[in-house]
ChimeraX commands (.cxc) that place a marker at each C-alpha (Angstrom):
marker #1 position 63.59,89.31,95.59 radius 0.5
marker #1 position 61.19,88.55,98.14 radius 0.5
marker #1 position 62.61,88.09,102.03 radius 0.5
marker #1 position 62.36,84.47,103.39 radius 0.5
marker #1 position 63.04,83.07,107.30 radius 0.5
marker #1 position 66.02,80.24,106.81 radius 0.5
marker #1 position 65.53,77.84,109.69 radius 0.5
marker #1 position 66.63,73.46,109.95 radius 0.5
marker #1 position 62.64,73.25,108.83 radius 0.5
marker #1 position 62.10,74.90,105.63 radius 0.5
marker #1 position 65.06,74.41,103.40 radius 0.5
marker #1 position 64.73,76.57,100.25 radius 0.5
marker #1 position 66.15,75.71,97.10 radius 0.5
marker #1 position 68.56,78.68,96.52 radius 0.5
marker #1 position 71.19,78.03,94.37 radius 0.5
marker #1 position 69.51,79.90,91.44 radius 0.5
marker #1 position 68.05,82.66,93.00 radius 0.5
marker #1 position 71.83,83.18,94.90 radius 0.5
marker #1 position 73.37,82.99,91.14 radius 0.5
marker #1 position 71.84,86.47,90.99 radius 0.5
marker #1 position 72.66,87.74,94.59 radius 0.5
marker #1 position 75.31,90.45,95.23 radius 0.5
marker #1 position 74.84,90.72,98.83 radius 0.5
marker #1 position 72.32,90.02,101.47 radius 0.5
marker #1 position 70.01,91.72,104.65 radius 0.5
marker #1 position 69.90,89.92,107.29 radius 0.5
marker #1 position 68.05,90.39,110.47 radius 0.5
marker #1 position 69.23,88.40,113.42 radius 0.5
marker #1 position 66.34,87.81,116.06 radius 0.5
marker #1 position 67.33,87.57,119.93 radius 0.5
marker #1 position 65.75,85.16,121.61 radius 0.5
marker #1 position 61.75,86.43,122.42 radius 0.5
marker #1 position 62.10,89.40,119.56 radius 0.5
marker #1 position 59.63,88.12,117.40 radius 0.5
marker #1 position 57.52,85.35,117.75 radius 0.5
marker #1 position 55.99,82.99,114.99 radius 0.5
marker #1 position 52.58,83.63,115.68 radius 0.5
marker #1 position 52.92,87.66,116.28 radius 0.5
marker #1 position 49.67,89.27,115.18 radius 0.5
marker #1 position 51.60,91.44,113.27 radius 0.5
marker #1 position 52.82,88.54,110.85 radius 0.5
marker #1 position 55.80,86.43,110.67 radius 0.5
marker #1 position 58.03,84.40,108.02 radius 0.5
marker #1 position 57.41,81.79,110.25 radius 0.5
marker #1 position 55.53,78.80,108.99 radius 0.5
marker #1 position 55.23,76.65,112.03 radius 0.5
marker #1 position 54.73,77.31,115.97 radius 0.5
marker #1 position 57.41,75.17,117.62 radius 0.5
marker #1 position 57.31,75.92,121.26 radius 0.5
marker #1 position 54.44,74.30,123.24 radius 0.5
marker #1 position 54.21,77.43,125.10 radius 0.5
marker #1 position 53.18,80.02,122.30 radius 0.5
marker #1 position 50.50,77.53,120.67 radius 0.5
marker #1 position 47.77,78.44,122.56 radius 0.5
marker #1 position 48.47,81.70,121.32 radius 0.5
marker #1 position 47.76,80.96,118.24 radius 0.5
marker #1 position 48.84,79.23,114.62 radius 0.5
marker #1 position 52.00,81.26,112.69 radius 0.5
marker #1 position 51.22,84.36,111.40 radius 0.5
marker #1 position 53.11,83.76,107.83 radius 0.5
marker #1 position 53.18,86.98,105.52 radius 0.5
marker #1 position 55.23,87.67,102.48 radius 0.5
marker #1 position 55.93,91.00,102.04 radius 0.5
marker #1 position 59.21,93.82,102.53 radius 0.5
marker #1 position 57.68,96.11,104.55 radius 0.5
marker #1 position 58.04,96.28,107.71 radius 0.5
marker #1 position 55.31,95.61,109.89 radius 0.5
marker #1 position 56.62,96.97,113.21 radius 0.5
marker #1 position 53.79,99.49,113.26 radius 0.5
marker #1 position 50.89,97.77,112.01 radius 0.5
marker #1 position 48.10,97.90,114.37 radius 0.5
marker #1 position 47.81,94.92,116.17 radius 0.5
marker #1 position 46.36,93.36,119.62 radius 0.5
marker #1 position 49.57,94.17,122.08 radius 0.5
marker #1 position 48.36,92.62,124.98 radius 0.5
marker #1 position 48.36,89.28,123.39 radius 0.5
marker #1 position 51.56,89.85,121.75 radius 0.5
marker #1 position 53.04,91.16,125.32 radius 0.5
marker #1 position 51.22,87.51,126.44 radius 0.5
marker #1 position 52.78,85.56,124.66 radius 0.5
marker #1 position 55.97,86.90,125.35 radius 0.5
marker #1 position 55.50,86.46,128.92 radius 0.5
marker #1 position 54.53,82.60,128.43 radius 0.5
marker #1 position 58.17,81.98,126.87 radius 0.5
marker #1 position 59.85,79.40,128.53 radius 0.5
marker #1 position 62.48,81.66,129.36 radius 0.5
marker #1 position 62.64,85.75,129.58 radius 0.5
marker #1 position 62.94,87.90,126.15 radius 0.5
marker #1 position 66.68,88.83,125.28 radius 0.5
marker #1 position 67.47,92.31,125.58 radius 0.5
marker #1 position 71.28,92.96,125.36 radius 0.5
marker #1 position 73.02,95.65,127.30 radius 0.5
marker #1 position 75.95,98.01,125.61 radius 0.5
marker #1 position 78.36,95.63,127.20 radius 0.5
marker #1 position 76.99,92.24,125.15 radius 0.5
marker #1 position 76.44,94.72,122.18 radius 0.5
marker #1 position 80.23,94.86,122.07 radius 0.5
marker #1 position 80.29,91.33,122.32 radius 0.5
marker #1 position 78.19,90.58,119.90 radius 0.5
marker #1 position 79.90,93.31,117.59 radius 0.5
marker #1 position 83.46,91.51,118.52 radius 0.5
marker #1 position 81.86,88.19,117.89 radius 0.5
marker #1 position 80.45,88.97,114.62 radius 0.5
marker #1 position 83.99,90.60,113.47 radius 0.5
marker #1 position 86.42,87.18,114.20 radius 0.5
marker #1 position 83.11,85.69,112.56 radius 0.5
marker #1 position 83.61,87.29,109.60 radius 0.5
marker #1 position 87.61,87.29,109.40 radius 0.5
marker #1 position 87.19,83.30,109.55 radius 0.5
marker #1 position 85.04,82.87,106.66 radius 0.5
marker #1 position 86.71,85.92,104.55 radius 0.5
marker #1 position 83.55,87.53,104.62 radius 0.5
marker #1 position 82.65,91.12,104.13 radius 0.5
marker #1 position 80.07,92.81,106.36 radius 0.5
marker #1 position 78.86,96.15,104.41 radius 0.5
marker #1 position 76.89,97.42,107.36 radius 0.5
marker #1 position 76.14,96.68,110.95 radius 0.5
marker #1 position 73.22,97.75,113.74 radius 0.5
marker #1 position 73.35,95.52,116.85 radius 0.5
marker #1 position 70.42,96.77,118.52 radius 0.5
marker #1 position 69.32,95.64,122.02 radius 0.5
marker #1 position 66.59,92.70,120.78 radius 0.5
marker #1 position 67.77,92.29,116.71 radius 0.5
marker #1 position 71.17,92.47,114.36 radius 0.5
marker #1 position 70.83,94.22,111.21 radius 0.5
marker #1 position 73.67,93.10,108.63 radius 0.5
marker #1 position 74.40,93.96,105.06 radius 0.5
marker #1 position 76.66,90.69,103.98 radius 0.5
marker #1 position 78.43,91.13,100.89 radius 0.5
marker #1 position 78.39,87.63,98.94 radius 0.5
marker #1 position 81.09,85.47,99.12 radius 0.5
marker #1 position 81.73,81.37,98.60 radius 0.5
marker #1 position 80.46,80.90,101.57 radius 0.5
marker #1 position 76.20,80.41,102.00 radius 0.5
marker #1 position 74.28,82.95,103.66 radius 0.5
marker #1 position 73.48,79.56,106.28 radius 0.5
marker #1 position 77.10,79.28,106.83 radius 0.5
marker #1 position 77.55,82.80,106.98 radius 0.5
marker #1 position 75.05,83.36,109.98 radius 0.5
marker #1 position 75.70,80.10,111.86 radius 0.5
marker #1 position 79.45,81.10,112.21 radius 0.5
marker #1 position 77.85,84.92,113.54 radius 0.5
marker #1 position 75.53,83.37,115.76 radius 0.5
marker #1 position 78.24,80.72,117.10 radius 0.5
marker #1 position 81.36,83.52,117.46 radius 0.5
marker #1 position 79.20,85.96,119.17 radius 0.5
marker #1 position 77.77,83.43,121.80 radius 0.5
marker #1 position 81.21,82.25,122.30 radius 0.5
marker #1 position 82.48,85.65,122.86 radius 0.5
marker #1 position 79.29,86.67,125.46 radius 0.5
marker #1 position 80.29,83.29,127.12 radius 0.5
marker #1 position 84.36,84.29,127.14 radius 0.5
marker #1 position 83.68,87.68,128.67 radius 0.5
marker #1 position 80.88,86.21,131.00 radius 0.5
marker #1 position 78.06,88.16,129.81 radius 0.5
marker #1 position 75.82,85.66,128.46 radius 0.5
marker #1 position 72.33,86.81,128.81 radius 0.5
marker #1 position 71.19,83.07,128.87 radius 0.5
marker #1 position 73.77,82.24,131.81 radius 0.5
marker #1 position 71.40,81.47,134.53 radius 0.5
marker #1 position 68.53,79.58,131.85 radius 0.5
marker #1 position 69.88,76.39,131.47 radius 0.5
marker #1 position 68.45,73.95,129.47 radius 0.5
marker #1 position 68.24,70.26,131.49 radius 0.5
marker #1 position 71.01,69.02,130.04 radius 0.5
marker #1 position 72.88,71.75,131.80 radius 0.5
marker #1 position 74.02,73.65,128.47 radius 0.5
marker #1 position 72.96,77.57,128.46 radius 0.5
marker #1 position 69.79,78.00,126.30 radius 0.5
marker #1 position 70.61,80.21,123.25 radius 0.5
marker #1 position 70.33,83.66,123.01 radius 0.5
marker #1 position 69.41,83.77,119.42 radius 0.5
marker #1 position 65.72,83.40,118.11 radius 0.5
marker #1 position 65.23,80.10,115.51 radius 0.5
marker #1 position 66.16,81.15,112.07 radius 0.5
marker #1 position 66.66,83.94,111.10 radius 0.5
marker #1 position 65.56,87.02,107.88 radius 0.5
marker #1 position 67.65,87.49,105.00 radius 0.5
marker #1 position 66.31,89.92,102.05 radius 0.5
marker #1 position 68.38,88.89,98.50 radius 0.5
marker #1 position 69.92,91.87,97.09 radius 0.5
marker #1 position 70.54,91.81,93.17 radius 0.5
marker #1 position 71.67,95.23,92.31 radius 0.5
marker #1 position 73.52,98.31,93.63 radius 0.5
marker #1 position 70.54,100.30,94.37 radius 0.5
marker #1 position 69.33,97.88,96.54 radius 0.5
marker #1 position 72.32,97.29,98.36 radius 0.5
marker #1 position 72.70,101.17,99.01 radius 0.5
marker #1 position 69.14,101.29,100.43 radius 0.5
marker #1 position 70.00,98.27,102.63 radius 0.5
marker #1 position 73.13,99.98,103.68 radius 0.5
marker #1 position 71.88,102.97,104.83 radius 0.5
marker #1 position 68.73,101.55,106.89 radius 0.5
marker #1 position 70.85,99.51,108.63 radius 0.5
marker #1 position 73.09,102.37,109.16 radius 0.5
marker #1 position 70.24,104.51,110.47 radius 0.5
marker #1 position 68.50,101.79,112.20 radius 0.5
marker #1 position 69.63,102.83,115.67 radius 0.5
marker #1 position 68.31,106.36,115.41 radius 0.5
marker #1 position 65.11,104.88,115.35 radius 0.5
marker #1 position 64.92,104.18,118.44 radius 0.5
marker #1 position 66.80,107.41,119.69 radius 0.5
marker #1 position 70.48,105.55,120.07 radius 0.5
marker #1 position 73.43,106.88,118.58 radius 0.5
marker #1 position 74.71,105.64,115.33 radius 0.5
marker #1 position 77.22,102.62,115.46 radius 0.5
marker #1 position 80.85,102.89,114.07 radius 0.5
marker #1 position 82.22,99.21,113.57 radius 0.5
marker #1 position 85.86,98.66,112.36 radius 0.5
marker #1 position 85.17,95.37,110.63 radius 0.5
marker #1 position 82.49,96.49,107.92 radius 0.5
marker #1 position 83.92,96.71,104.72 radius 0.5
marker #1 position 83.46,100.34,103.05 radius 0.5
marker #1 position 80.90,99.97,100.00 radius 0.5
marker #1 position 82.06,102.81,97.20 radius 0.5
marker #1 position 79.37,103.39,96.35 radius 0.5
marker #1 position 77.76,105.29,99.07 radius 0.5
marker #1 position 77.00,108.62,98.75 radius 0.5
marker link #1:1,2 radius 0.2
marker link #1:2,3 radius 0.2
marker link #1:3,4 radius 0.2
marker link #1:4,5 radius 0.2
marker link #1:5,6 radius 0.2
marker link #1:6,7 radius 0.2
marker link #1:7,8 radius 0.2
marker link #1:8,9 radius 0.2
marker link #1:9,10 radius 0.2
marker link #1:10,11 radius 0.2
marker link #1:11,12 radius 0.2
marker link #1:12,13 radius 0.2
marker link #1:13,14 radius 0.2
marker link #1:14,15 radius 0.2
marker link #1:15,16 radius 0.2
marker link #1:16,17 radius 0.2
marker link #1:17,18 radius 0.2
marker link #1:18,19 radius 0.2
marker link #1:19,20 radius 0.2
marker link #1:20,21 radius 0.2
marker link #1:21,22 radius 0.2
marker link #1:22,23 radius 0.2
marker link #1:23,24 radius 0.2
marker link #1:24,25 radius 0.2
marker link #1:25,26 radius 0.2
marker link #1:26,27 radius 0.2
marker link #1:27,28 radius 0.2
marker link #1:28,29 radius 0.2
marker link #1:29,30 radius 0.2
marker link #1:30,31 radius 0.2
marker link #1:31,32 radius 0.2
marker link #1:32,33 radius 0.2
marker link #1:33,34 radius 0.2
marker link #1:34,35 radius 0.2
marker link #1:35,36 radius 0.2
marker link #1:36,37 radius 0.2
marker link #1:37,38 radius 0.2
marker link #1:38,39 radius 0.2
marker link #1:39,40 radius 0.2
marker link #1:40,41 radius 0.2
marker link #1:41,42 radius 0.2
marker link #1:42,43 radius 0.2
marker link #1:43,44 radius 0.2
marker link #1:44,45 radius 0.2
marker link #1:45,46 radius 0.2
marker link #1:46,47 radius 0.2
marker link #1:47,48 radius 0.2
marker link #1:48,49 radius 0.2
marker link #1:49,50 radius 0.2
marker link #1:50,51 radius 0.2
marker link #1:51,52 radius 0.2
marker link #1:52,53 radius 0.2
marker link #1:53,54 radius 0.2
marker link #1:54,55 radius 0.2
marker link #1:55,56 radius 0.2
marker link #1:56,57 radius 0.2
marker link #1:57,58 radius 0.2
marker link #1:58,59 radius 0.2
marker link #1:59,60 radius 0.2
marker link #1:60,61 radius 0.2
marker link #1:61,62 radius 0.2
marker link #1:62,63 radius 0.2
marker link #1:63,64 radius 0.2
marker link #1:64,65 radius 0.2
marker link #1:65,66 radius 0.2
marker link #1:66,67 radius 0.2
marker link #1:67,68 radius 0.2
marker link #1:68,69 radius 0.2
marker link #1:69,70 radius 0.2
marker link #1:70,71 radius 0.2
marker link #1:71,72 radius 0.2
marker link #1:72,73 radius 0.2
marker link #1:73,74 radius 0.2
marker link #1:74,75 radius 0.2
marker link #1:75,76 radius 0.2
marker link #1:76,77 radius 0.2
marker link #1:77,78 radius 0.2
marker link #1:78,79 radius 0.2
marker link #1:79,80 radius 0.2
marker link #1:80,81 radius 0.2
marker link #1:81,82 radius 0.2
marker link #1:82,83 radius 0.2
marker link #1:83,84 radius 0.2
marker link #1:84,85 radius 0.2
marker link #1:85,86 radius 0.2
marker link #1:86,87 radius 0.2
marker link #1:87,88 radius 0.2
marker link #1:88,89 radius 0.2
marker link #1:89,90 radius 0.2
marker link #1:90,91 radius 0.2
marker link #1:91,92 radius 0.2
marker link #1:92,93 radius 0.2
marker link #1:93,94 radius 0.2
marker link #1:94,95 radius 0.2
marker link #1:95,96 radius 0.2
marker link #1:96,97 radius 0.2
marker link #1:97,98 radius 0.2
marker link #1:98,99 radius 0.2
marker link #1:99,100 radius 0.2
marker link #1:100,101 radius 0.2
marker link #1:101,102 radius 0.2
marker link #1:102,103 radius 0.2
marker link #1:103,104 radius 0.2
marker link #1:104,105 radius 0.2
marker link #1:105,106 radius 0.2
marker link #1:106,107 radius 0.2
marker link #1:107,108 radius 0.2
marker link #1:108,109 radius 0.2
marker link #1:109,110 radius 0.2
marker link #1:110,111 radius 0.2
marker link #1:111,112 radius 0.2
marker link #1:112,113 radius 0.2
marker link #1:113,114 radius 0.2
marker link #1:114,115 radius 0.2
marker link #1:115,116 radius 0.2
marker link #1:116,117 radius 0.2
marker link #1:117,118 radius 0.2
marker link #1:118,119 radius 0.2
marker link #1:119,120 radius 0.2
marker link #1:120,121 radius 0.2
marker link #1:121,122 radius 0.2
marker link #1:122,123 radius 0.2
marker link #1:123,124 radius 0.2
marker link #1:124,125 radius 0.2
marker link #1:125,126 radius 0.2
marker link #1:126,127 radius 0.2
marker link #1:127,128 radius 0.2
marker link #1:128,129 radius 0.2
marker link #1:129,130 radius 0.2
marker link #1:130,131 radius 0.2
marker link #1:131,132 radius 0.2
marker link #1:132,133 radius 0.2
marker link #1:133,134 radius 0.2
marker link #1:134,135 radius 0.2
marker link #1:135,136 radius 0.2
marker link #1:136,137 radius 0.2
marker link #1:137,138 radius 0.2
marker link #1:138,139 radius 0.2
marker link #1:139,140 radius 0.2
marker link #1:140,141 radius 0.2
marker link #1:141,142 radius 0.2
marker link #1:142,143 radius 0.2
marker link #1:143,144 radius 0.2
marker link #1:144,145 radius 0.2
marker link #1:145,146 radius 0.2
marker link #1:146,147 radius 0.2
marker link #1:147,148 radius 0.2
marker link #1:148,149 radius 0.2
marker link #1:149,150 radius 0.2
marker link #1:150,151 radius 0.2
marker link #1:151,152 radius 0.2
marker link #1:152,153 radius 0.2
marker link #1:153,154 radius 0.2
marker link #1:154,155 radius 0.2
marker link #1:155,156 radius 0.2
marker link #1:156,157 radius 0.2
marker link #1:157,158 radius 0.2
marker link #1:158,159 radius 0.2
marker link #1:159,160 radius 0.2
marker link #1:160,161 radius 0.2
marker link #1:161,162 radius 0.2
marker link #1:162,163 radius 0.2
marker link #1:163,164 radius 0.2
marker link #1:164,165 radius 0.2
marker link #1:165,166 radius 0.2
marker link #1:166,167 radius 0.2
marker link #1:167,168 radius 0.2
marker link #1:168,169 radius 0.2
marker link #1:169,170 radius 0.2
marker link #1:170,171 radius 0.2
marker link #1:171,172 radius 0.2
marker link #1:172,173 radius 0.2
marker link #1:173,174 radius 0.2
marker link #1:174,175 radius 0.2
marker link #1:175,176 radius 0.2
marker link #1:176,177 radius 0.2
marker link #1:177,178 radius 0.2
marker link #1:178,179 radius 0.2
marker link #1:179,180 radius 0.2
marker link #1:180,181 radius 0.2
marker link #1:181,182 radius 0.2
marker link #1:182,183 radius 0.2
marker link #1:183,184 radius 0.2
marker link #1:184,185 radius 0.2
marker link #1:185,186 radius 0.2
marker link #1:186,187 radius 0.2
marker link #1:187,188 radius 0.2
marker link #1:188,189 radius 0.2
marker link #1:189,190 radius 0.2
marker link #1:190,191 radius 0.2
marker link #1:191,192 radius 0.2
marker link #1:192,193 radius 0.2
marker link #1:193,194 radius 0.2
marker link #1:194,195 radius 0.2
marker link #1:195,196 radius 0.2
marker link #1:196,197 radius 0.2
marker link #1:197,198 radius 0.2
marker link #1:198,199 radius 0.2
marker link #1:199,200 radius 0.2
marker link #1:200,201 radius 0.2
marker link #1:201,202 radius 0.2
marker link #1:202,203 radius 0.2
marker link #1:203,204 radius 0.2
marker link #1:204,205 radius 0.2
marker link #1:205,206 radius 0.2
marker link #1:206,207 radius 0.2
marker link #1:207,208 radius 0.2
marker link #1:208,209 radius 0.2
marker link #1:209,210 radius 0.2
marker link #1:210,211 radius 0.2
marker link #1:211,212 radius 0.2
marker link #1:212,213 radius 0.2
marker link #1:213,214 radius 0.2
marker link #1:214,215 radius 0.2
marker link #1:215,216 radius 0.2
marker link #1:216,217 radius 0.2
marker link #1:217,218 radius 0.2
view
């Protein structure tokens, strides 16, 4: 089952394609981590922010793979990042364990369970095991806990961008990737790149107390 970005915009019709779902990977995009119109693709169909049009229309692909390596003109993608309205979010270890405490009450609320977990400095990797709750719900009440928490321990990267009304400007990019998973072998390879996701960019591996254990796992 193909991956799809979930934002207010583009509201897919899901219910039977979630029938068949046993869990879900989702990739969480801090704010600047990936733009729409990134030369290296996007699931983004639209360009929102005035700032990144003249950069360009959305870069829409459909397709697994990643595309992190796929040659590409980096200096306009570092260009556009640098005509945000506001600077990329790259979390520290402290808001890591913010997030990671924010994503845990998160998850006891809704009585979901989180398979795996990779809170990396600009993206979230998550294995979510289904549950009655939507996969919308599911990362709305993430996205909402953990900014709480980074506000409660007074951490929030966003604390001195303010929007005009006064309100801190998220830290979270729009939307957000989710990859259905409809059988076990799928869930195992989801499992373990998310558990080896850090290593890839030569940081330890992450030991979180709320993901569930998955049996299965060799």
């Amino acid at each position: 089952l193909a991956p799809h970005l979930k934002c207010g915009a583009k509201r897919m019709q899901t219910r039977e394609i979630e029938s068949m779902v046993k869990a879900y990977h989702v990739i969480l995009g801090m704010y600047g981590f990936w733009l729409p119109n990134d030369p290296r693709g996007s699931y983004s169909e639209f360009v929102w922010a005035d700032d990144l049009r003249k950069f360009g229309p959305a870069t829409r692909v459909d397709t697994r793979r990643s595309a992190a390596a796929k040659p590409h003109d980096v200096k306009k993608r570092r260009a556009a990042k640098k005509a945000l309205k506001y600077p990329p979010v790259h979390l520290d270890e402290q808001q890591i364990k913010a997030t990671g405490a924010g994503i845990s009450r998160a998850a006891e609320i809704q009585h979901v369970g989180i398979l795996a977990c990779a809170i990396m400095p600009e993206h979230v990797h998550l294995v979510v095991a289904r549950s009655e709750r939507t996969i919308e719900q599911v990362v709305a009440e993430i996205k909402q806990r953990a900014t709480l928490q980074l506000g409660e321990e007074r951490i929030h990267p966003m604390e001195e961008h303010r929007e005009p009304s006064g309100r801190r400007h998220s830290p979270w990019a729009r939307g957000f990737w989710v990859v259905y998973l409809n059988d076990e072998s799928h869930i195992e390879n989801a499992i373990r790149y998310t558990v080896h996701n850090p290593e890839k960019e030569g940081r330890p591996r992450q030991h979180w107390d709320f993901v569930a254990p998955y049996d299965r796992i060799v």
